[in-house]
KOLDREN-37161 format. One line per field, with one value per residue: x, y, z of N, C-alpha, C, O in turn; residue in one letter; residue number from 0. Coordinates in nm, 2 decimals, padded with zeros to 4 digits. Layout:
// residues N
nx: c(X  ...)
ny: c(Y  ...)
nz: c(Z  ...)
cax: c(X  ...)
cay: c(Y  ...)
caz: c(Z  ...)
cx: c(X  ...)
cy: c(Y  ...)
cz: c(Z  ...)
ox: c(X  ...)
oy: c(Y  ...)
oz: c(Z  ...)
res: c(a  ...)
n: c(NUM  ...)
This chain:
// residues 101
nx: c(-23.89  -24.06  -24.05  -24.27  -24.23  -24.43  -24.42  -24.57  -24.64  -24.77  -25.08  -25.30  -25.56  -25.48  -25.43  -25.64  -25.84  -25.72  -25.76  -25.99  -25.94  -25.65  -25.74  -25.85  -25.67  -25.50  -25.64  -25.71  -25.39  -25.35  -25.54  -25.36  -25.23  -25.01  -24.97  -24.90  -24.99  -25.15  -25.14  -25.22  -24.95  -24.85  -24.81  -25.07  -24.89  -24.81  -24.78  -24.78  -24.68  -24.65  -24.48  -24.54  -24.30  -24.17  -24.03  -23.86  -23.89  -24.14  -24.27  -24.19  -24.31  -24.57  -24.61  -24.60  -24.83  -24.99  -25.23  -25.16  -24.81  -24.92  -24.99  -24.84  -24.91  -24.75  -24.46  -24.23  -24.02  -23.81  -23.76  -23.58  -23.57  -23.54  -23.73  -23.70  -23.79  -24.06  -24.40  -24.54  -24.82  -24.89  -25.06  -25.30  -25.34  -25.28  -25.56  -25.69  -25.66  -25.67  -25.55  -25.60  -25.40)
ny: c(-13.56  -13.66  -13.83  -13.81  -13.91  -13.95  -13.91  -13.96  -13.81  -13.79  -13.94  -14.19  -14.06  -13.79  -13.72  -13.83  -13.63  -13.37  -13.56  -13.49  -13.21  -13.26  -13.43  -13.24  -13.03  -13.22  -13.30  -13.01  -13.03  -13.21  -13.13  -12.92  -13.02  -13.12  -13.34  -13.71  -13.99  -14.12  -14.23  -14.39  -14.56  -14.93  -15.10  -14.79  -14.54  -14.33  -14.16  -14.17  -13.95  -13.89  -13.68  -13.46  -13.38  -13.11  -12.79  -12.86  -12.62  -12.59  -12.82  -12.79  -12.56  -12.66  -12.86  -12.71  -12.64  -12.84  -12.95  -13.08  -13.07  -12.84  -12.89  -13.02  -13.28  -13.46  -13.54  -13.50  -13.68  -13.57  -13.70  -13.66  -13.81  -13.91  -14.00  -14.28  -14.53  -14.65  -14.86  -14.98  -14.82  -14.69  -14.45  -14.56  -14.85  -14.74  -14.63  -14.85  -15.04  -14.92  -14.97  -15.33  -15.53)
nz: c(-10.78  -10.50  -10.22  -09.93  -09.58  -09.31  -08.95  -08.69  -08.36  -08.14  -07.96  -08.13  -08.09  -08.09  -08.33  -08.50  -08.38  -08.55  -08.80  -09.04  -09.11  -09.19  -09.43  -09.60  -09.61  -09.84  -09.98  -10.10  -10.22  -10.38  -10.60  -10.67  -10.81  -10.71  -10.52  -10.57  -10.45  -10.17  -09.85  -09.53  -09.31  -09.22  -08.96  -08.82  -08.80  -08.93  -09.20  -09.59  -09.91  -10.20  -10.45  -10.72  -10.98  -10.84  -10.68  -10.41  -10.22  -10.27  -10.14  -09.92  -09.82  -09.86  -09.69  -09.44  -09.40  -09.31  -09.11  -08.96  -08.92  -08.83  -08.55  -08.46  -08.42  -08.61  -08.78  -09.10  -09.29  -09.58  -09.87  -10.14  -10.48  -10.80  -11.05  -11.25  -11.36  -11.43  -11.39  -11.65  -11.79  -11.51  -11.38  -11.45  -11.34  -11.09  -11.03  -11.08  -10.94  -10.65  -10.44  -10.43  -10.46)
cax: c(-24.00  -24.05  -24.16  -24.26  -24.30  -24.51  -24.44  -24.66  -24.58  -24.89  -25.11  -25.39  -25.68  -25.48  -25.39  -25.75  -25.87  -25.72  -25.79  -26.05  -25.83  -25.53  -25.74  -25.89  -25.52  -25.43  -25.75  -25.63  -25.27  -25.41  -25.67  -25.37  -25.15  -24.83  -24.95  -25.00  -25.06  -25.07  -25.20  -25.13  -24.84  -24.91  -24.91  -25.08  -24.75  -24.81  -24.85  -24.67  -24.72  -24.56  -24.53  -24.53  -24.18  -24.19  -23.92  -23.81  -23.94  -24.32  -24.29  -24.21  -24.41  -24.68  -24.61  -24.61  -24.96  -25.05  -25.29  -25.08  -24.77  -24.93  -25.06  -24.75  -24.89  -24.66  -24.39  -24.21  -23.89  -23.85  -23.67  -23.60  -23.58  -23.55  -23.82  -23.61  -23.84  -24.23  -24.46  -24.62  -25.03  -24.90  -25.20  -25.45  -25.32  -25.34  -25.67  -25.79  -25.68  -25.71  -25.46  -25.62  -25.37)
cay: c(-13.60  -13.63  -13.95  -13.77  -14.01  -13.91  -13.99  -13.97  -13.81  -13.80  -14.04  -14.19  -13.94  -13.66  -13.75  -13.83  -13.50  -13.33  -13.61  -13.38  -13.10  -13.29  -13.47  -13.13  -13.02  -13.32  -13.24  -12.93  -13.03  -13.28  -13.03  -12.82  -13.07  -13.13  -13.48  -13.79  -14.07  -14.09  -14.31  -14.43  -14.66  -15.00  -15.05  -14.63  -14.47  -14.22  -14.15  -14.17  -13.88  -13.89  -13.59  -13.46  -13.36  -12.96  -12.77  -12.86  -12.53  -12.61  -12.93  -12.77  -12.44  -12.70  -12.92  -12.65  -12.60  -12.98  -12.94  -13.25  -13.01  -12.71  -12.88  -13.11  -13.47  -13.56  -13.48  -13.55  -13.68  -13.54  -13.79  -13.63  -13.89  -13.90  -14.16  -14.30  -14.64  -14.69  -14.93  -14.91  -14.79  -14.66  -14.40  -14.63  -14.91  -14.67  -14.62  -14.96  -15.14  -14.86  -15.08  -15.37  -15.59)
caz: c(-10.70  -10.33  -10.12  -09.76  -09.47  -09.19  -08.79  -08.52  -08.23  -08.06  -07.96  -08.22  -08.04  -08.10  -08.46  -08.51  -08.37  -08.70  -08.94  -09.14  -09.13  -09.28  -09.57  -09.65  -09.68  -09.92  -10.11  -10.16  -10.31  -10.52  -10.68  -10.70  -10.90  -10.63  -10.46  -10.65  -10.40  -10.01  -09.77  -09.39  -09.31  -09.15  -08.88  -08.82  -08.70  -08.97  -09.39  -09.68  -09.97  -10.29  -10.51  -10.86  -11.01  -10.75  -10.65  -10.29  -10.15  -10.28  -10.06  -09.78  -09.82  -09.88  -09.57  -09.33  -09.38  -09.28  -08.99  -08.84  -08.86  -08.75  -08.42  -08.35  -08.38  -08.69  -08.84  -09.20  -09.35  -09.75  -09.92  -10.28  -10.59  -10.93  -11.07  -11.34  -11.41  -11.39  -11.49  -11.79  -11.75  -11.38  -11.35  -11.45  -11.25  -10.99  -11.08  -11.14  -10.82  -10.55  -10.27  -10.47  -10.56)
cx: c(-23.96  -24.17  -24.12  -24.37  -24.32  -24.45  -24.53  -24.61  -24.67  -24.95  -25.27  -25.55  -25.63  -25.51  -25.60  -25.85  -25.89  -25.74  -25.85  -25.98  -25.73  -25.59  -25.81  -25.72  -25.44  -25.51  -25.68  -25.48  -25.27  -25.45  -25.50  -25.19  -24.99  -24.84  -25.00  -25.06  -24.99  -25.13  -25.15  -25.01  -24.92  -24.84  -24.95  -24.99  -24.74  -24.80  -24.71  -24.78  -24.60  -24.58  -24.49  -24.35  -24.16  -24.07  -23.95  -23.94  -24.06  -24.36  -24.32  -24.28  -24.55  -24.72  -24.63  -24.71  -25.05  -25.12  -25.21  -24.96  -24.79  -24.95  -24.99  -24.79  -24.80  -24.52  -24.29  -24.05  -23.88  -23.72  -23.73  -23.54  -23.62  -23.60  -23.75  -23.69  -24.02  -24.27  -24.53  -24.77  -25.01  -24.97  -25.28  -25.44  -25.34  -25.47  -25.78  -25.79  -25.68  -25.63  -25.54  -25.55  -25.36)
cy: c(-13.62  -13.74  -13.87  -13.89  -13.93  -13.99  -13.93  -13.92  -13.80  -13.89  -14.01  -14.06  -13.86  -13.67  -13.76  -13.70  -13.41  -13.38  -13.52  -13.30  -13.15  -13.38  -13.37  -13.03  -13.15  -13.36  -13.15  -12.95  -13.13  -13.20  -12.92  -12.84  -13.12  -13.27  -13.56  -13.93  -14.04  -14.18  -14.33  -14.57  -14.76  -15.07  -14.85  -14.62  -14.36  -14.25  -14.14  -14.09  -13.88  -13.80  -13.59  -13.41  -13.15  -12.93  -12.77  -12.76  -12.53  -12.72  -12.89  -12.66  -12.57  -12.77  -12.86  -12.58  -12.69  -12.93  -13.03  -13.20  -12.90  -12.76  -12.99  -13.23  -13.52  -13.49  -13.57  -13.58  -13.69  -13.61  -13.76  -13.76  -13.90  -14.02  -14.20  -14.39  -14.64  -14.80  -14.85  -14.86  -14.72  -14.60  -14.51  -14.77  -14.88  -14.69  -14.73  -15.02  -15.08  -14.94  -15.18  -15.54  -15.73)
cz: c(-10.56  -10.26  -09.95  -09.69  -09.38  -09.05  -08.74  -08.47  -08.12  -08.05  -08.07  -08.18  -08.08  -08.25  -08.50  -08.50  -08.47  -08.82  -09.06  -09.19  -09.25  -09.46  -09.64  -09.69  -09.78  -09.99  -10.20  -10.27  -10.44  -10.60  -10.73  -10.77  -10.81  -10.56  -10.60  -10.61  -10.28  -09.97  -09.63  -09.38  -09.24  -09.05  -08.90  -08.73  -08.77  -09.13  -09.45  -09.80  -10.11  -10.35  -10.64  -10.87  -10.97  -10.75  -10.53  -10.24  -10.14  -10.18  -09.96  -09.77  -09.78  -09.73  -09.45  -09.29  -09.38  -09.11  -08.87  -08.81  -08.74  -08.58  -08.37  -08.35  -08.52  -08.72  -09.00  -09.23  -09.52  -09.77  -10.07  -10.37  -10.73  -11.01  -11.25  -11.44  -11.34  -11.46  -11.57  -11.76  -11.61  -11.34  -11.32  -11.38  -11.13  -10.93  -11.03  -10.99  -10.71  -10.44  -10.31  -10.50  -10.56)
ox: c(-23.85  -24.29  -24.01  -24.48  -24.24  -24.44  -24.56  -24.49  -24.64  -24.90  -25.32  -25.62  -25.71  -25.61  -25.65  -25.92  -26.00  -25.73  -25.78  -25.96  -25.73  -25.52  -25.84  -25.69  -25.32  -25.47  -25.63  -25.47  -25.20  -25.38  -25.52  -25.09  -24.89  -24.73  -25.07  -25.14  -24.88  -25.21  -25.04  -25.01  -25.03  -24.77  -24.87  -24.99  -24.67  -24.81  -24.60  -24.90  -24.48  -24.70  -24.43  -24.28  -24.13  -23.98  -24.05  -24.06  -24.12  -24.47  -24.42  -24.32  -24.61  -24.82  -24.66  -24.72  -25.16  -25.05  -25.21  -24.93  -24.73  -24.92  -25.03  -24.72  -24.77  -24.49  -24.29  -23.97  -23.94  -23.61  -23.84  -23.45  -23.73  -23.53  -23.78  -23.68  -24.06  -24.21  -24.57  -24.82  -25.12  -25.01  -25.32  -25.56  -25.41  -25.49  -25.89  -25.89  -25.68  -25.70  -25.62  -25.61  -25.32)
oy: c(-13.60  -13.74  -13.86  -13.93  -13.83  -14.11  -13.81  -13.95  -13.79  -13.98  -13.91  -14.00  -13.79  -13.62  -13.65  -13.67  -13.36  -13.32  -13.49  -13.31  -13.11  -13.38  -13.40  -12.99  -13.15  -13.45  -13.17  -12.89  -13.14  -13.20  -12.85  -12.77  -13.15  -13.32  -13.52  -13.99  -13.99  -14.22  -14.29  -14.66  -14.74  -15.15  -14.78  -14.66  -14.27  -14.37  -14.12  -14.12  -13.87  -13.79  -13.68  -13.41  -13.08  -13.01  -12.71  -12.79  -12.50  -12.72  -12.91  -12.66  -12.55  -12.74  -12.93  -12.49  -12.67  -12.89  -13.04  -13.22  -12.87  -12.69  -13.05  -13.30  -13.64  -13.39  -13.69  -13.51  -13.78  -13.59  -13.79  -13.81  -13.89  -14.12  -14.13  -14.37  -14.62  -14.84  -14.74  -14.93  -14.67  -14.64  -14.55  -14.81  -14.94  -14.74  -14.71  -15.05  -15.16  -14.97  -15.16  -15.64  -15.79)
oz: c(-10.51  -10.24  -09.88  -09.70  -09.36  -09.05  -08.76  -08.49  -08.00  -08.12  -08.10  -08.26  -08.13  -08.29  -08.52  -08.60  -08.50  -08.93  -09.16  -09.31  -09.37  -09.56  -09.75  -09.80  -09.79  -10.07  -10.30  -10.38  -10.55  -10.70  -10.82  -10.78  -10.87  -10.54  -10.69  -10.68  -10.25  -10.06  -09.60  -09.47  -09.20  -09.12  -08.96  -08.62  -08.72  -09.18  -09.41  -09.81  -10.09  -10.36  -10.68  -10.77  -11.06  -10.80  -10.49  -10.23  -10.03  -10.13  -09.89  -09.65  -09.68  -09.66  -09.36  -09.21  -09.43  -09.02  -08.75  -08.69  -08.64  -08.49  -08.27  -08.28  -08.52  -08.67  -09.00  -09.18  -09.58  -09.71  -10.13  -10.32  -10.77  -11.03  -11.36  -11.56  -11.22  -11.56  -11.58  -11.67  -11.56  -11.23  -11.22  -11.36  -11.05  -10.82  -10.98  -10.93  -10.62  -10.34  -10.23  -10.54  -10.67)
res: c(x  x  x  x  x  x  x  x  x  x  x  x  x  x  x  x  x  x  x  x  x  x  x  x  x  x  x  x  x  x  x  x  x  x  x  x  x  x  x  x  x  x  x  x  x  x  x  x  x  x  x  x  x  x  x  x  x  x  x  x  x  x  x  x  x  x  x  x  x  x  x  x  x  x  x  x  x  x  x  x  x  x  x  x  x  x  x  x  x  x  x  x  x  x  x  x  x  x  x  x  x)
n: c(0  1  2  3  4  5  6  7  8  9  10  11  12  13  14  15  16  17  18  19  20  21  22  23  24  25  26  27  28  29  30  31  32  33  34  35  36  37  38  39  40  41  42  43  44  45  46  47  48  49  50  51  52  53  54  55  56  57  58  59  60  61  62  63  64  65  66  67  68  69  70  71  72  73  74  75  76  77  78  79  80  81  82  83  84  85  86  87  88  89  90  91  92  93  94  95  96  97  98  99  100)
């Protein structure tokens, strides 16, 4: 698995500019089974994307067709990990409290 953090390098207008773009790209990889949660960091300095169990190459094939790379306001660090321990129900926890907790 693969926790990718997001930076900024642009300012929030630009980053905003492409919002659409980039959650229609992370539509997409949902729909197409490779993300399984993401959201913005806090403070907005940029996202965090976690993925399904991929090979490397799909990450970054996948990533390099982030509207936020293509046009230079972010950029990513792929930090691969082997999820060893979950909680129990972790979907439907997911699920249930939506950033909830």
């Amino acid at each position: 698995m693969f926790l990718l953090l997001s930076r900024y390098l642009k300012p929030l207008e630009e980053v905003d500019r492409v919002l659409a773009e980039h959650r229609a790209f992370l539509d997409r990889y949902y729909d197409a089974g490779l993300f399984v949660v993401s959201g913005s960091r806090e403070p907005r300095t940029g996202g965090v994307i976690v993925t399904t169990d991929a090979p490397r190459e799909a990450v970054e094939r996948a990533l390099a067709e982030d509207p936020f790379v293509r046009e230079g306001v972010s950029q990513y660090e792929i930090i691969e990990f082997n999820a060893s321990k979950r909680a129990q129900g972790f979907l439907a926890a997911l699920a249930a409290n939506s950033g909830d907790v």
